[in-house]
NUPATI-158147 format. One line per field, with one value per residue (C-alpha): z, x, y; chain; residue number from 0. Coordinates in Angstrom, 1 decimal, padded with zeros to 4 digits. Layout:
! residues N
z <- [Z,...]
x <- [X,...]
y <- [Y,...]
dofi <- [A,...]
dokol <- [NUM,...]
END
This chain:
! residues 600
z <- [057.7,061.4,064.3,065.9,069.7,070.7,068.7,070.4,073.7,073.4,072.1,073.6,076.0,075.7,074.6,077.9,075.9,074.2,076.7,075.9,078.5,081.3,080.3,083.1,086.8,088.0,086.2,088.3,085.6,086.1,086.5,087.9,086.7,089.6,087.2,084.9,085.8,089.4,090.0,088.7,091.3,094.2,093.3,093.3,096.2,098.1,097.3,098.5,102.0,102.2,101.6,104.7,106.3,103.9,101.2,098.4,094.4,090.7,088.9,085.6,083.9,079.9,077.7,074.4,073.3,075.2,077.5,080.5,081.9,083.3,084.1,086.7,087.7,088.4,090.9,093.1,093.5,095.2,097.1,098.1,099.2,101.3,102.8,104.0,101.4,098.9,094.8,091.9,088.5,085.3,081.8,080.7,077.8,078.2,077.0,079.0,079.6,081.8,082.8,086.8,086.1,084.4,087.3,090.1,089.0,088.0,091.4,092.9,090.8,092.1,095.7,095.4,093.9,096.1,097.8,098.2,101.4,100.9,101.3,099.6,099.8,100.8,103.3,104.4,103.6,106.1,108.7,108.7,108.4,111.3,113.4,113.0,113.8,110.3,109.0,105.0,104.1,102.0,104.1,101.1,101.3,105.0,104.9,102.3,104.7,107.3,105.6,104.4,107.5,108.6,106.1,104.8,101.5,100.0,096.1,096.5,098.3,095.4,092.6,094.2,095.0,091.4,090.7,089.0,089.8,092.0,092.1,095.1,097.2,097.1,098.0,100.7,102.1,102.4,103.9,101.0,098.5,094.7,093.8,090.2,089.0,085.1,084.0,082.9,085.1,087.9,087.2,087.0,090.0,092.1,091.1,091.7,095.3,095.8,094.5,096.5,099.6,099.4,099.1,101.8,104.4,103.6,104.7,106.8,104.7,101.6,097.8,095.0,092.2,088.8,085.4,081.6,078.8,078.8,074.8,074.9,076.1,072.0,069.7,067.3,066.9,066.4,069.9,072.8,075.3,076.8,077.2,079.0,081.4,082.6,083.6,085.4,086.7,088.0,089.5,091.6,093.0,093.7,095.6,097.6,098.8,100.5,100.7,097.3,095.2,091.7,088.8,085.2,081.8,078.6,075.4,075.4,071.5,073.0,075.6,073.2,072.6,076.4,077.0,073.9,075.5,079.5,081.1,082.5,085.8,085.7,083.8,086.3,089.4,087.3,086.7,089.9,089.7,086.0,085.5,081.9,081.4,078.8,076.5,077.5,078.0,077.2,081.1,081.6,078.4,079.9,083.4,081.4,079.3,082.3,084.5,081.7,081.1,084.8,084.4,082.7,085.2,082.3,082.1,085.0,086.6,083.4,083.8,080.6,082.5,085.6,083.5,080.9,082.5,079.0,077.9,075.0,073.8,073.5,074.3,070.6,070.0,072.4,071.3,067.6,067.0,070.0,070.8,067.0,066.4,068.5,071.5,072.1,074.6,076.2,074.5,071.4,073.1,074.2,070.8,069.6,071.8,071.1,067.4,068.0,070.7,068.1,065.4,067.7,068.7,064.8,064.7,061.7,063.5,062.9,059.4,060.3,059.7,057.8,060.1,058.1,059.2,062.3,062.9,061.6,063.3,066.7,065.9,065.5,068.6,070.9,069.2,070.7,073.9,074.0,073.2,076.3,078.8,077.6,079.9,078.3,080.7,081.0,079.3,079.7,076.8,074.4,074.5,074.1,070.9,069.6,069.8,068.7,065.7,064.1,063.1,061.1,059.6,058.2,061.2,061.9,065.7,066.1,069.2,071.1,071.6,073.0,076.4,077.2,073.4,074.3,070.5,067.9,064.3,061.3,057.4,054.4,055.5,057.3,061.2,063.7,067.9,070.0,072.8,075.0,077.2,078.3,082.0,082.7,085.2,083.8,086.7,085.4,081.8,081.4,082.1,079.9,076.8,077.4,077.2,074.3,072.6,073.6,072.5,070.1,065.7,066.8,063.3,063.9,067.3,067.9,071.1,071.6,073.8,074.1,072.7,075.5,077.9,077.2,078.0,081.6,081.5,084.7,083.4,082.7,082.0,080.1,078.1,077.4,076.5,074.4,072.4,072.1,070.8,068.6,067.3,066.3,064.4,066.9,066.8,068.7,067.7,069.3,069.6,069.3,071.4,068.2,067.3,070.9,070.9,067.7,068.6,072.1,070.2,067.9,070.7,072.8,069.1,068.7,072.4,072.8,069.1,070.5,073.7,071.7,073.0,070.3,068.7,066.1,066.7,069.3,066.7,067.3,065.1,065.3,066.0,062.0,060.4,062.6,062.0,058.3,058.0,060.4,058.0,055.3,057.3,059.6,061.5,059.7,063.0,063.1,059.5,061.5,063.7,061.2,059.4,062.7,062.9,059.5,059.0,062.5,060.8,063.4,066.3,068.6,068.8,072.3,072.4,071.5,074.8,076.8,075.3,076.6,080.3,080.2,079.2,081.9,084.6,083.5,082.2,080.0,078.3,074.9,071.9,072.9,076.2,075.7,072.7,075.2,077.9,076.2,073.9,070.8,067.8,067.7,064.4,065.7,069.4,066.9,065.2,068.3,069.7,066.4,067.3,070.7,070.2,073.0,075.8,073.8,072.4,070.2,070.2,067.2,063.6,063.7,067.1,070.0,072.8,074.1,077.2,078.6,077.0,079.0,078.4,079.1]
x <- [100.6,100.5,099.6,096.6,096.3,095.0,098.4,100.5,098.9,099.7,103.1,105.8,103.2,103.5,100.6,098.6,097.0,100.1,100.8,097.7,095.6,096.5,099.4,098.5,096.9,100.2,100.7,102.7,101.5,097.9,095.5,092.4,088.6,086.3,083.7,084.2,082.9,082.6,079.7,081.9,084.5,082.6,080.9,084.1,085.7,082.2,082.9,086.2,085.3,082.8,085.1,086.9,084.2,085.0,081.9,084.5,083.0,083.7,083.7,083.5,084.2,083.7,083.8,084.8,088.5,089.6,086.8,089.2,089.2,092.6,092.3,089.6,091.9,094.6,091.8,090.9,094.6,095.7,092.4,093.3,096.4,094.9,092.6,094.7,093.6,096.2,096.3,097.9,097.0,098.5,097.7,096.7,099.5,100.6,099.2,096.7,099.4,101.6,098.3,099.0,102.7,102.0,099.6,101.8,104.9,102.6,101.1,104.6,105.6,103.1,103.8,107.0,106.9,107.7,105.1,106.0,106.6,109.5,107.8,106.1,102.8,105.2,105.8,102.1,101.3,104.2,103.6,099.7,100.7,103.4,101.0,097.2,100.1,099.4,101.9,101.4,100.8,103.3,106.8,109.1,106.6,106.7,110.6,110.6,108.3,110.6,113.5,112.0,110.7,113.8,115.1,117.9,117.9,115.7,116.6,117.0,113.3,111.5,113.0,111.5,108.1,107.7,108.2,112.0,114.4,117.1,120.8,121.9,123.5,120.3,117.8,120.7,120.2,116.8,116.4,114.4,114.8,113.9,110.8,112.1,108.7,109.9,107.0,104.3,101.7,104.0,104.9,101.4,099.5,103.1,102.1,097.8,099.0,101.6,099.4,096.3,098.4,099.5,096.4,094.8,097.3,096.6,092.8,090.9,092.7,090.4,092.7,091.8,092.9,092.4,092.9,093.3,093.8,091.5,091.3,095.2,095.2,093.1,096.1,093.9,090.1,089.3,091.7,089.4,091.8,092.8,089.7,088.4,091.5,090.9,087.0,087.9,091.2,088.6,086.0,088.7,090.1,086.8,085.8,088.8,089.4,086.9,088.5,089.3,087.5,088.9,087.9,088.2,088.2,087.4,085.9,081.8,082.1,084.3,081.7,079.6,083.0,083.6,080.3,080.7,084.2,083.7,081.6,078.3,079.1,082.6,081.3,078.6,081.5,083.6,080.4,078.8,078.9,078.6,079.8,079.5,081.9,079.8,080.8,081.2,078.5,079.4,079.7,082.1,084.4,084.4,085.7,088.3,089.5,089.6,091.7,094.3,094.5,095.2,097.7,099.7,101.3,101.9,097.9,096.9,096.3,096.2,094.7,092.5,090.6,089.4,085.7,086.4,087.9,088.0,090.2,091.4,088.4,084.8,081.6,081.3,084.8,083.8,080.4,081.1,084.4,085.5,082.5,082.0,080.3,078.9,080.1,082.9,085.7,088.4,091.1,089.7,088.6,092.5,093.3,091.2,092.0,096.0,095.1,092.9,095.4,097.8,095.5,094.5,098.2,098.7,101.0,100.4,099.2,101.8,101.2,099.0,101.4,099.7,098.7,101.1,103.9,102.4,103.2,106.7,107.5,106.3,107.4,111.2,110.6,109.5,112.5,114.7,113.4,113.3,116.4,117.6,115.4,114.6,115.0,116.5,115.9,112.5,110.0,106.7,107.3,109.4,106.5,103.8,105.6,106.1,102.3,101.4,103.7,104.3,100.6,101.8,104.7,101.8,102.5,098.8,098.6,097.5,096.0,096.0,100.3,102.4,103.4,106.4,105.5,104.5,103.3,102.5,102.3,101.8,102.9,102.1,102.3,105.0,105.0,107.1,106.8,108.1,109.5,110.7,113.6,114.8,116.0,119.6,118.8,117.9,116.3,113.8,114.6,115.9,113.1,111.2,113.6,113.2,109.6,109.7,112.2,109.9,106.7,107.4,108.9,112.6,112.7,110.0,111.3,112.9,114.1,113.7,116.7,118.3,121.3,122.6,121.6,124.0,123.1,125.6,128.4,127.2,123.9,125.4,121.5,120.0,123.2,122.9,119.2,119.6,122.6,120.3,117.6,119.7,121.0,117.8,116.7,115.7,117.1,118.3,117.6,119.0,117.5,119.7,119.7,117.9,115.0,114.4,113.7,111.9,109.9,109.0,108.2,105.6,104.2,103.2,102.2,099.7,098.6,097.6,096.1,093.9,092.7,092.1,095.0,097.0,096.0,096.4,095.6,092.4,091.5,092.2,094.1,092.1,094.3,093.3,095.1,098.1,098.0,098.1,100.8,103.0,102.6,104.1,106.2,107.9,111.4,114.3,115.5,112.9,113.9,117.0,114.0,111.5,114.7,115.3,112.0,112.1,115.5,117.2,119.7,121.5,121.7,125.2,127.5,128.2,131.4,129.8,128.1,131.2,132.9,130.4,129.8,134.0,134.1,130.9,133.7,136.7,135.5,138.7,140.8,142.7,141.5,144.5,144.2,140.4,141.1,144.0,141.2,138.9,140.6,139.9,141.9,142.0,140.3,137.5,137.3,137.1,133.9,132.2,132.8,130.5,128.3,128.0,128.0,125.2,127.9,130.9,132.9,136.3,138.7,140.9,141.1,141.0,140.0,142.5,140.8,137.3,135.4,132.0,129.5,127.1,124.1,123.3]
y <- [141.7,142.5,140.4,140.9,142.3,138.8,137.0,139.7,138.9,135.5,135.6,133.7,131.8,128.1,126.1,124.6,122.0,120.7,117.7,115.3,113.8,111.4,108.7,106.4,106.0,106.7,110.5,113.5,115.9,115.2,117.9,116.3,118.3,117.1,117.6,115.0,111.9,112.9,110.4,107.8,108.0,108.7,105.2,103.6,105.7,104.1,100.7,100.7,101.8,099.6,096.5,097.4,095.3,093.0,094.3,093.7,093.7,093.9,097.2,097.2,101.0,101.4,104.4,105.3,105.7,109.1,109.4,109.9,106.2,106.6,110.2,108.8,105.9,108.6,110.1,107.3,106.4,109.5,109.4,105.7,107.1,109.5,107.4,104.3,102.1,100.2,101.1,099.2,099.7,098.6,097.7,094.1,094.2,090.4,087.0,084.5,082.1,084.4,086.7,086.1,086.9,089.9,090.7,089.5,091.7,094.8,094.6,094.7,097.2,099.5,098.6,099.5,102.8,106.0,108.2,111.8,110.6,109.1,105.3,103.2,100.8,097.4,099.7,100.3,096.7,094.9,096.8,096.5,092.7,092.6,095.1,092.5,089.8,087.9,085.3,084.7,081.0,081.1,080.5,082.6,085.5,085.5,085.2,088.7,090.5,090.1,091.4,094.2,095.0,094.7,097.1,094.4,093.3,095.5,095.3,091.5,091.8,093.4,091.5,088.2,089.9,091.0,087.5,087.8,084.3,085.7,083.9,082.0,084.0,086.3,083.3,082.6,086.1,086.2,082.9,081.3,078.6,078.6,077.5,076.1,077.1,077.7,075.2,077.3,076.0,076.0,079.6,081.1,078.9,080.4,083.9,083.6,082.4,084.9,087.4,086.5,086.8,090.3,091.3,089.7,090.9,094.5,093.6,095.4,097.9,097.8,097.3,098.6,096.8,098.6,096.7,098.7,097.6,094.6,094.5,094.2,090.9,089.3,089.6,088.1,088.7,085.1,084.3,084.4,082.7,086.1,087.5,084.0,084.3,087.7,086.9,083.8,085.4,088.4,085.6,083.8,087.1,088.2,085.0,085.0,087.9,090.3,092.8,093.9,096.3,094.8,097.9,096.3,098.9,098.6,100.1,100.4,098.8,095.8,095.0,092.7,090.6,090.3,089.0,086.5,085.4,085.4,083.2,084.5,083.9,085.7,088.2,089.2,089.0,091.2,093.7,094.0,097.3,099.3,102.8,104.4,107.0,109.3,112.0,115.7,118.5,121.8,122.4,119.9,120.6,124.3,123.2,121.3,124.2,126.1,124.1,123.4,127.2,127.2,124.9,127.2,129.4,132.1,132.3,131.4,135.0,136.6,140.0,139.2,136.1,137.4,138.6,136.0,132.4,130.6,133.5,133.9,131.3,132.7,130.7,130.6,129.2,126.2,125.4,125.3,124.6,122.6,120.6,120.2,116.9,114.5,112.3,114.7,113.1,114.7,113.5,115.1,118.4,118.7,118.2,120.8,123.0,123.1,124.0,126.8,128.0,128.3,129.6,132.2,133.1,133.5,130.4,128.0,125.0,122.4,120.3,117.2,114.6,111.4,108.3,105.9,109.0,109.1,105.7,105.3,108.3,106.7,103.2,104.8,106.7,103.3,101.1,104.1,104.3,100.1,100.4,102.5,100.3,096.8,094.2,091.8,089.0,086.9,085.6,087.3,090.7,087.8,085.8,088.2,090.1,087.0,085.9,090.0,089.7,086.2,086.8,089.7,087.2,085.3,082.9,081.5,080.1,076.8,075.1,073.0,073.3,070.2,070.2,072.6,074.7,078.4,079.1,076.4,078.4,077.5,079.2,077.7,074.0,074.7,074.4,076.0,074.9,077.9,077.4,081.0,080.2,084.0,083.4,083.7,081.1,077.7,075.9,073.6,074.3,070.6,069.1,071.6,070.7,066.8,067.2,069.0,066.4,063.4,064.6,066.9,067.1,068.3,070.0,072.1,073.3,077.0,077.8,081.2,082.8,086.9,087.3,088.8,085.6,083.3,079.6,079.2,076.5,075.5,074.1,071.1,069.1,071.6,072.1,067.8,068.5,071.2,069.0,066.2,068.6,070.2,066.8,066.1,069.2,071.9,075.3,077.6,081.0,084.1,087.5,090.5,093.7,095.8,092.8,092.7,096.4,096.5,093.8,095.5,098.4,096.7,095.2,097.9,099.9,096.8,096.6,100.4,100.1,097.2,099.3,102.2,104.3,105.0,108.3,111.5,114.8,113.3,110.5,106.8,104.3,101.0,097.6,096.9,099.7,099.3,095.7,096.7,098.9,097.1,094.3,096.2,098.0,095.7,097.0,095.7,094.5,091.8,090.1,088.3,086.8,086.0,083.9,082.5,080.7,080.2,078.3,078.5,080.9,083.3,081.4,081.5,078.8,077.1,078.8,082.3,081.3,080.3,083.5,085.9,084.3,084.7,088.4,089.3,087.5,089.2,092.1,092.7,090.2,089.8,088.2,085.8,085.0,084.5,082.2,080.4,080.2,078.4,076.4,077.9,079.7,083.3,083.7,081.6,083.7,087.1,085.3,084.5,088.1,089.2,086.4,088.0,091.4,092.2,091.1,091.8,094.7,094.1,096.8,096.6,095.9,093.1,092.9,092.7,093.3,092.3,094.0,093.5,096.0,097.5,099.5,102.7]
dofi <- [A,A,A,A,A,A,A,A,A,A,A,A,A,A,A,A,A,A,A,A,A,A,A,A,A,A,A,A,A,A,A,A,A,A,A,A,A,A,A,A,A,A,A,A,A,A,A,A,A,A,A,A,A,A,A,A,A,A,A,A,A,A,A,A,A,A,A,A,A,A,A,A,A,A,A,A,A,A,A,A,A,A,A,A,A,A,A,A,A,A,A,A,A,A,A,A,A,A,A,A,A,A,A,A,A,A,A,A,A,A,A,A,A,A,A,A,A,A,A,A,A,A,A,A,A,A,A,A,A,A,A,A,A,A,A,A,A,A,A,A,A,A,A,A,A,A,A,A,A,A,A,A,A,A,A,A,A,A,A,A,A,A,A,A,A,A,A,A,A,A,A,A,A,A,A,A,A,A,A,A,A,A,A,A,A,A,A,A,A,A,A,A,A,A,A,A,A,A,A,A,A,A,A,A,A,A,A,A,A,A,A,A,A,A,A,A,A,A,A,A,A,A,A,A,A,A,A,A,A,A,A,A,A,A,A,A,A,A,A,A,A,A,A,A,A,A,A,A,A,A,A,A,A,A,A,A,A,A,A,A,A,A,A,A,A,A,A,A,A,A,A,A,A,A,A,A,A,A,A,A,A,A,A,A,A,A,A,A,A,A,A,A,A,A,A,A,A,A,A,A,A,A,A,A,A,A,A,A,A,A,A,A,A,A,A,A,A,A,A,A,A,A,A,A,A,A,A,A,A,A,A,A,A,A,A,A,A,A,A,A,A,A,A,A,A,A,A,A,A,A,A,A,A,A,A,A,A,A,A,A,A,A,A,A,A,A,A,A,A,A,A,A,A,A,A,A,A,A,A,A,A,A,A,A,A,A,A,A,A,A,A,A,A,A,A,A,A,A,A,A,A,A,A,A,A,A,A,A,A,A,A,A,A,A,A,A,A,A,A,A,A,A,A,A,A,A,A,A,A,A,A,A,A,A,A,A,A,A,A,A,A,A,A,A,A,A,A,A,A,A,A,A,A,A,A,A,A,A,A,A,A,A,A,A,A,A,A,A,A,A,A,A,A,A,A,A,A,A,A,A,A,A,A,A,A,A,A,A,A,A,A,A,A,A,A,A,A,A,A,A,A,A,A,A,A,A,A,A,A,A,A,A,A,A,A,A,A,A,A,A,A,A,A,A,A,A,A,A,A,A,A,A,A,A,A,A,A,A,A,A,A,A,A,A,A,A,A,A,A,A,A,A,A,A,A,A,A,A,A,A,A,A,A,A,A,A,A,A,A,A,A,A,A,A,A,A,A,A,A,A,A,A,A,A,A,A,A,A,A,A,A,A,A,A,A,A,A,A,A,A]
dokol <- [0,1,2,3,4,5,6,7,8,9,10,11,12,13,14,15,16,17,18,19,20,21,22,23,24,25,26,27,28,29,30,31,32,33,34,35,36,37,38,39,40,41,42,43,44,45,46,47,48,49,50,51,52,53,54,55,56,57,58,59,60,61,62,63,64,65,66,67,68,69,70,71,72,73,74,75,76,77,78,79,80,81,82,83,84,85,86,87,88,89,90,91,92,93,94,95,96,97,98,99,100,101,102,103,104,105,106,107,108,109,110,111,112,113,114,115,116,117,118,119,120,121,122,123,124,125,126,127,128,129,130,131,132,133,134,135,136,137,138,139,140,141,142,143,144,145,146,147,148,149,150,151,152,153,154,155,156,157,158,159,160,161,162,163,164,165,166,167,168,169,170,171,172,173,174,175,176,177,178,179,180,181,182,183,184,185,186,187,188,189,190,191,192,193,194,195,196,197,198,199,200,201,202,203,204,205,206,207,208,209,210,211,212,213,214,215,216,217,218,219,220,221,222,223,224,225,226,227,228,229,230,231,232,233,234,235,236,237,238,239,240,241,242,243,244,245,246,247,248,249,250,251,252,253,254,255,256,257,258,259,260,261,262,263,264,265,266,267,268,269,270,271,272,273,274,275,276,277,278,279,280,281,282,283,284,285,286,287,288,289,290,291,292,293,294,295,296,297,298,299,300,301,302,303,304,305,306,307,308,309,310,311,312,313,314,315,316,317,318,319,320,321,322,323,324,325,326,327,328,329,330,331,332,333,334,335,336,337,338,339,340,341,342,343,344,345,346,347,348,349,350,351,352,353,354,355,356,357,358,359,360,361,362,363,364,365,366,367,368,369,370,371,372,373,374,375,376,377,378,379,380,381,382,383,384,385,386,387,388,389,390,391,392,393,394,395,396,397,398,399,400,401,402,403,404,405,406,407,408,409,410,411,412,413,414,415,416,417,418,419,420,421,422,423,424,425,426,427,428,429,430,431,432,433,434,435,436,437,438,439,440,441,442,443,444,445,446,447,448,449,450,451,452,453,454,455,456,457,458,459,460,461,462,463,464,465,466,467,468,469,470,471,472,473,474,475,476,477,478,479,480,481,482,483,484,485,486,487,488,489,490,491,492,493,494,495,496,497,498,499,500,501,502,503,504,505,506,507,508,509,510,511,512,513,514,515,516,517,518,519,520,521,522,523,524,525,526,527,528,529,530,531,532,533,534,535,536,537,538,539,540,541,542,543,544,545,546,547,548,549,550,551,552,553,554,555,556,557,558,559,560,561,562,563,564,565,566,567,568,569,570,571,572,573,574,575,576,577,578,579,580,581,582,583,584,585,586,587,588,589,590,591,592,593,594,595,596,597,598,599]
END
């Protein structure tokens, strides 16, 4: 059969609505539609001039899953841009007990990003406070402002702002001295203060600090914690700090379980202001076909859509078909729309893949691209997919933990205390492990440690503490390169599935049915963790350890002069180089050579 003039018209032009809707506030491919929820952000775009006088306030922003919450994020930042005023905005994927970490280091991050100017927001920021003649409180953060303005030491200067533990000759060069804050407390009060500061030297330049993902933060429905943290972390921001305009989202059906968790009072400072993001009207889904059409420069001055602007849709094509049903959101008009594009083109819309393929299909994709970017380092994404997927184990969390113990679960009887030590620098971390030995079941103990972060020969006490733990019964358990990425891949699956972000074809999987499948459909990668915690199986000898902090020195060496080095036998150096295969490649059968492997 032949095509049709409309198909043949269309042939060979790509599809404009095959890209989705907004990824983040942060989005070079966004294509803003000043109709939708225009009210919305000129409300928010009002409070944050008004807090240049110090009028800061809570905004709290809810809509269904797909009703353009970040799409309207993406708009106020480029109009904070323009207008002198400072924008970070991030997802809440992390756990309450590193929840000003998580904020300190995603604040940072978007500080540091580039403008298409060529600088950045630390740049704005250092010179405002340099220019009103402000001096932080804090003598580190003062030291880092100076060296950036300076323009020395830049790399060394964002690590420490996004909160990362820097070596000694980098503290050296920026004229600071560690904090040693690895105890938890320690950690997180360091990061509220360092946080609160940034922000107050931008002032009078108003800050508009924009929080998603709010439902990612309850990895269990019956775990409120999270949800507590984030009110009262959103109170004490609010208190002390006028001039920030702090914008918090979530889902309209999880507003009755943030009211059940937060405290009135925080609740009210995080809501001062309340903007409902509501479903399309046929107006605004036309404006919204309309500028994705002209988005598409192959359609954009199409001769066919100067008397018809929806071309090639008719008004009867959007009002029955795309704005079928009711509460109709973006995301699912987009969705939609790229099926009856390629119905109309005479292409056979691609075969709706099943949710359960959906998900393996996107599960493989994340462990690949976790795989090609995952910091192995720190503790904040070890902890929080350990918390997001032990429960999936059958691992039930149990409060309150002992001093030191990040997760405290419990499996048939059985109890496991879980203790994340993930920093290649140990400061503080003997302390931390006699803590744990004095007050804590050794037996039940798992130290939780990358396998590509080998415990230093340098830290001589938290080497002794470790012995003495492991003497007793603790474990150490190691995490490979692959769980590490599996795990980092089932965590952000479980955190977008929990906001309401993960979706098929313009309808959303809820955190439940992810939860469900994942179950049955754990990564291999993660059963070497799960018999980790179970029996302390797979954990790296002390001289695996020693081996890979010699190979990341040398970079090359023999399987002999290695073994010679360290005092070992060859046979044995070969078996620690599989032990320690994140760090270390063999050459040979059997191996010969061993060199430091790097990622790509």
């Amino acid at each position: 059969m032949s095509a049709s003039p409309l198909a043949i018209e269309l042939r060979g032009i790509p599809n404009p609505f095959r890209s989705g809707i907004t990824r983040d506030a942060w989005d070079p491919d966004w294509v803003d539609v000043p109709e939708i929820h225009a009210a919305a952000s000129a409300r928010i775009c009002r409070e944050v001039t008004r807090a240049r006088d110090g009028g800061g306030c809570g905004i709290l922003v809810f809509g269904e899953p797909g009703s353009g919450k970040t799409h309207l994020l993406n708009r106020v930042r480029r109009w904070c841009l323009e207008e002198g005023a400072l924008f970070a905005g991030f997802r809440l994927q992390c756990g309450p007990q590193t929840l000003w970490r998580h904020m300190r280091r995603e604040f940072a991050r978007s500080l540091l990003r580039r403008l298409p100017d060529g600088g950045t927001q630390m740049d704005r920021l250092a010179a405002a406070a340099y220019a009103n003649a402000k001096e932080p409180e804090d003598y580190s953060l003062a030291r880092v402002l100076e060296r950036w303005r300076e323009g020395r030491f830049l790399h060394e200067c964002a690590a420490w702002l996004r909160g990362e533990r820097l070596p000694e000759e980098a503290l050296r060069a920026l004229g600071i001295a560690d904090t040693d804050a690895e105890e938890e407390e320690a950690a997180e009060d360091e990061a509220r203060r360092i946080l609160r500061e940034l922000i107050a030297l931008a002032a009078p330049a108003p800050v508009l600090l924009a929080l998603d993902q709010v439902e990612a933060l309850q990895a269990d429905p019956q775990d409120v914690r999270g949800l507590a943290a984030i009110g009262s972390a959103a109170a004490a921001l609010r208190d002390e700090i006028p001039n920030l305009v702090l914008t918090t989202c979530v889902q309209t059906s999880f507003l009755p379980r943030l009211h059940e968790a937060v405290l009135r009072a925080d609740m009210d400072r995080m809501g001062e202001v309340r903007l409902e993001l509501l479903p399309l009207e046929e107006p605004q889904a036309e404006a919204i076909l309309a500028a994705r059409l002209d988005a598409e420069p192959a359609m954009r001055d199409h001769r066919l859509r100067r008397e018809q602007p929806l071309w090639p849709f008719t008004s009867y094509a959007v009002r029955y078909l795309l704005m079928k049903g009711s509460r109709v959101t973006p995301r699912r008009l987009i969705a939609e729309a790229y099926t009856l594009f390629e119905q109309l083109r005479g292409e056979k819309p691609p075969a709706v893949p099943r949710p359960e393929t959906f998900l393996r299909e996107k599960l493989r994709a994340r462990i690949g691209q976790s795989s090609e970017a995952q910091p192995v380092e720190g503790n904040e994404f070890l902890l929080d997919g350990l918390r997001r997927v032990l429960p999936l184990m059958g691992w039930r969390s149990v409060e309150p933990r002992p001093k030191g113990i990040d997760l405290l679960v419990e499996k048939e009887g059985r109890r496991r205390a879980v203790a994340v030590f993930n920093r290649a620098r140990m400061h503080g971390a003997a302390q931390r492990l006699r803590k744990i030995r004095e007050t804590v079941l050794a037996e039940t103990v798992r130290l939780v440690r990358a396998a590509a972060v080998p415990v230093s020969a340098s830290a001589v006490k938290t080497l002794e503490e470790l012995a003495k733990l492991e003497e007793e019964g603790a474990k150490l358990v190691r995490v490979s390169n692959e769980a590490l990425a599996a795990l980092e891949a089932c965590r952000t699956l479980l955190s977008d599935a929990a906001a309401g972000d993960l979706h098929k074809d313009g309808e959303t999987l809820g955190l439940e049915f992810v939860e469900q499948w994942l179950q049955e459909n754990l990564p291999e990668e993660l059963r070497e963790l799960e018999e980790g915690l179970e029996s302390g199986a797979g954990g790296a000898s002390r001289l695996s350890d020693e081996l890979a902090e010699l190979v990341r020195e040398v970079k090359v060496i023999s399987v002999e002069e290695a073994a010679a080095r360290l005092g070992a036998g060859v046979e044995e150096v070969r078996l620690c180089a599989d032990q320690s295969e994140a760090v270390v490649a063999a050459v040979g059968m059997p191996a010969k050579v061993l060199i430091e492997r790097r990622s790509e």
